[in-house]
PLY file of the C-alpha trace (Angstrom):
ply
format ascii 1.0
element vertex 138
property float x
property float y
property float z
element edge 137
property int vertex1
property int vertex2
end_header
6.03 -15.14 -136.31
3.45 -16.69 -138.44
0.60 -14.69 -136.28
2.32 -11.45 -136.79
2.56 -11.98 -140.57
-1.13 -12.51 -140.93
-1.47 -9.53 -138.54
0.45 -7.20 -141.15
-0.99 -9.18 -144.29
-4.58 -8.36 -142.74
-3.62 -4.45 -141.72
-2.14 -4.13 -145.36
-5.50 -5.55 -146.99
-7.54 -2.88 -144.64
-5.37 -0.02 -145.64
-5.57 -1.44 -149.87
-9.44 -1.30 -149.15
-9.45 1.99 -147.63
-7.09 3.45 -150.72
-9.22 2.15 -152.99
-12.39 3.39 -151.90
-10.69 7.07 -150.94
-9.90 6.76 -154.82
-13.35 5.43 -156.17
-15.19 8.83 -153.80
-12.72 10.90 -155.19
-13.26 10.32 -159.29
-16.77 10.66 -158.35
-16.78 14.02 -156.90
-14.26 14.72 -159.63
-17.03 13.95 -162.67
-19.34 16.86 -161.81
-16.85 19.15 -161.87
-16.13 18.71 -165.16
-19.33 19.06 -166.73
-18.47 22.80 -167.82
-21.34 23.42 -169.59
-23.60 23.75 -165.98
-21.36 27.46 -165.46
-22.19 28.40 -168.90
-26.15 28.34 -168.63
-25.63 30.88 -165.25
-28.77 33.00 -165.34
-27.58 36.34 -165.33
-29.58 37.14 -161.93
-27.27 34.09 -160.66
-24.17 35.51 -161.51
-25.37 38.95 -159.76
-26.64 37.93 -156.86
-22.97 35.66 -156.21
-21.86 39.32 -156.08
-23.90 40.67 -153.78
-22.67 41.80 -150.35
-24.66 43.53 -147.30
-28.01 44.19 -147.99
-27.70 43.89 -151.84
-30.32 41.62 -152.67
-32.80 43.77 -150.51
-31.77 46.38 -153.28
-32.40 43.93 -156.01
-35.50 43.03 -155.00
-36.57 46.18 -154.24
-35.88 47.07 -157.51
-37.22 44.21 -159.65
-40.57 44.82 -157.98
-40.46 48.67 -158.72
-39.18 48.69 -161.88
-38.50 44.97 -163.52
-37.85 46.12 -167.31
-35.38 48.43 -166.33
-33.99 46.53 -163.87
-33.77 43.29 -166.14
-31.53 44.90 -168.35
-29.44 46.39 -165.67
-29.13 43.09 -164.37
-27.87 41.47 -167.51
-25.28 44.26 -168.38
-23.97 43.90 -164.58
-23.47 40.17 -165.07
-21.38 40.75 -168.59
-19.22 43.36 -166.64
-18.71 40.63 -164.17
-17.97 37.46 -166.40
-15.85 39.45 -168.71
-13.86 40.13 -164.80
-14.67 44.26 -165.72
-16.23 44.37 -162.07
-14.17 42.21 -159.65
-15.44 43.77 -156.17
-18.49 42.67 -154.51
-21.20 45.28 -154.68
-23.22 46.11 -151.37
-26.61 47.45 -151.58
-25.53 51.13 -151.16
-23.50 50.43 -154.59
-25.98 48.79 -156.15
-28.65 51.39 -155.19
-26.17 54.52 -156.49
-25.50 52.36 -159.57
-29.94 52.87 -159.89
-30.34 56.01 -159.12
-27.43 57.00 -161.31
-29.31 56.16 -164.29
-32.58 57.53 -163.13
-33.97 54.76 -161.44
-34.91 56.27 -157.63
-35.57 52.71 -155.76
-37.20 53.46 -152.86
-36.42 51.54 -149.47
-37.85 50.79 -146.56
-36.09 53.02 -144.36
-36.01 52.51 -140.24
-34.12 54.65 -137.73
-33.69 53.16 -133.96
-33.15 54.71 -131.00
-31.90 53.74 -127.28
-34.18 54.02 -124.76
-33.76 52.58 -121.03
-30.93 50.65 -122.98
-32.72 48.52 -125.58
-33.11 49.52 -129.43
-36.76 50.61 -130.31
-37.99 52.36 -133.37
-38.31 55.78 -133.55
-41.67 55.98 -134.62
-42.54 54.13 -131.08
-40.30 56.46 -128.97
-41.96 59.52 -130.37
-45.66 57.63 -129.92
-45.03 56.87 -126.32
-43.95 60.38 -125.72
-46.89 62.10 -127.07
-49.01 59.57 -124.81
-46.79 60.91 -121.89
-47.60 64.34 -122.94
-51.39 63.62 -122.42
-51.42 61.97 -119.31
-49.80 64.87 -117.59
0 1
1 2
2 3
3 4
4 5
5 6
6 7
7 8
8 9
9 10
10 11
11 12
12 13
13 14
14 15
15 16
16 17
17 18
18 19
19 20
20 21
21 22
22 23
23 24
24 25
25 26
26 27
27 28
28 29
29 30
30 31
31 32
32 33
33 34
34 35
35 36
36 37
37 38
38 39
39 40
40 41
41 42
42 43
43 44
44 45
45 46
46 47
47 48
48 49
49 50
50 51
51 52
52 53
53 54
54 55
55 56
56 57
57 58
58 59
59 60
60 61
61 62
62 63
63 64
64 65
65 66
66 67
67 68
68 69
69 70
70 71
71 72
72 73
73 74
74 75
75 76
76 77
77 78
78 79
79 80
80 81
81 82
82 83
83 84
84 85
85 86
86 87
87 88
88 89
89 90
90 91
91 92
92 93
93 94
94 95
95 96
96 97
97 98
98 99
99 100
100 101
101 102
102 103
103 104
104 105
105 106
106 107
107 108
108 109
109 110
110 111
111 112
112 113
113 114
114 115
115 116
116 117
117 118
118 119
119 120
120 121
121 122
122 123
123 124
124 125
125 126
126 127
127 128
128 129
129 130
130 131
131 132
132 133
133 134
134 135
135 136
136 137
């Protein structure tokens, strides 16, 4: 009996050591967390672009390049509305470029239409390049 008490003493120690050590990782990736003052000093860009769904920062980028004054202050109005919890949905880049335009800002984007040919996608400026090519040889 004396081997299967030092059995269970030694499996008890392992398990205290484990606890202990499950406890000491836990507090610290408890301490960062509590540091509050990192989600305060957001940049107001940050707190945007968290927002952002399809194709939004394309938008945003598009816009900062075009028009960055403008779009600065848009940018820091957007991210009040959102910390204040005024805008809860996440804003896609067809939002986002209505919001612009709205308020006379016309971003332009790249735009790119594909179509199928002999089943894969290819641009249409190719299709209608490769055509006019057929048109010559014949």
């Amino acid at each position: 009996m004396s081997e299967e008490d030092s059995e269970l003493e030694r499996l008890k120690a392992k398990r205290l050591a484990e606890m202990q050590q499950n406890i000491s990782s836990r507090k610290q990736i408890e301490t960062p967390t509590n540091n509050l003052p990192q989600k305060e000093t957001k940049q107001p860009r940050d707190i945007l672009v968290e927002r952002l769904g399809f194709r939004g920062i394309e938008v945003l980028k598009n816009a900062e390049s075009q028009f960055p004054n403008d779009t600065k202050m848009v940018i820091e109005k957007l991210s009040e509305l959102i910390t204040s919890g005024e805008i809860t949905e996440i804003l896609d880049g067809g939002k986002l470029l209505m919001l612009f335009r709205s308020i006379g800002l016309n971003i332009r984007m790249e735009t790119k239409i594909n179509v199928e040919q002999d089943g894969k996608f290819v641009s249409l400026s190719d299709k209608l390049s490769s055509h006019s090519y057929d048109d010559v040889d014949e």
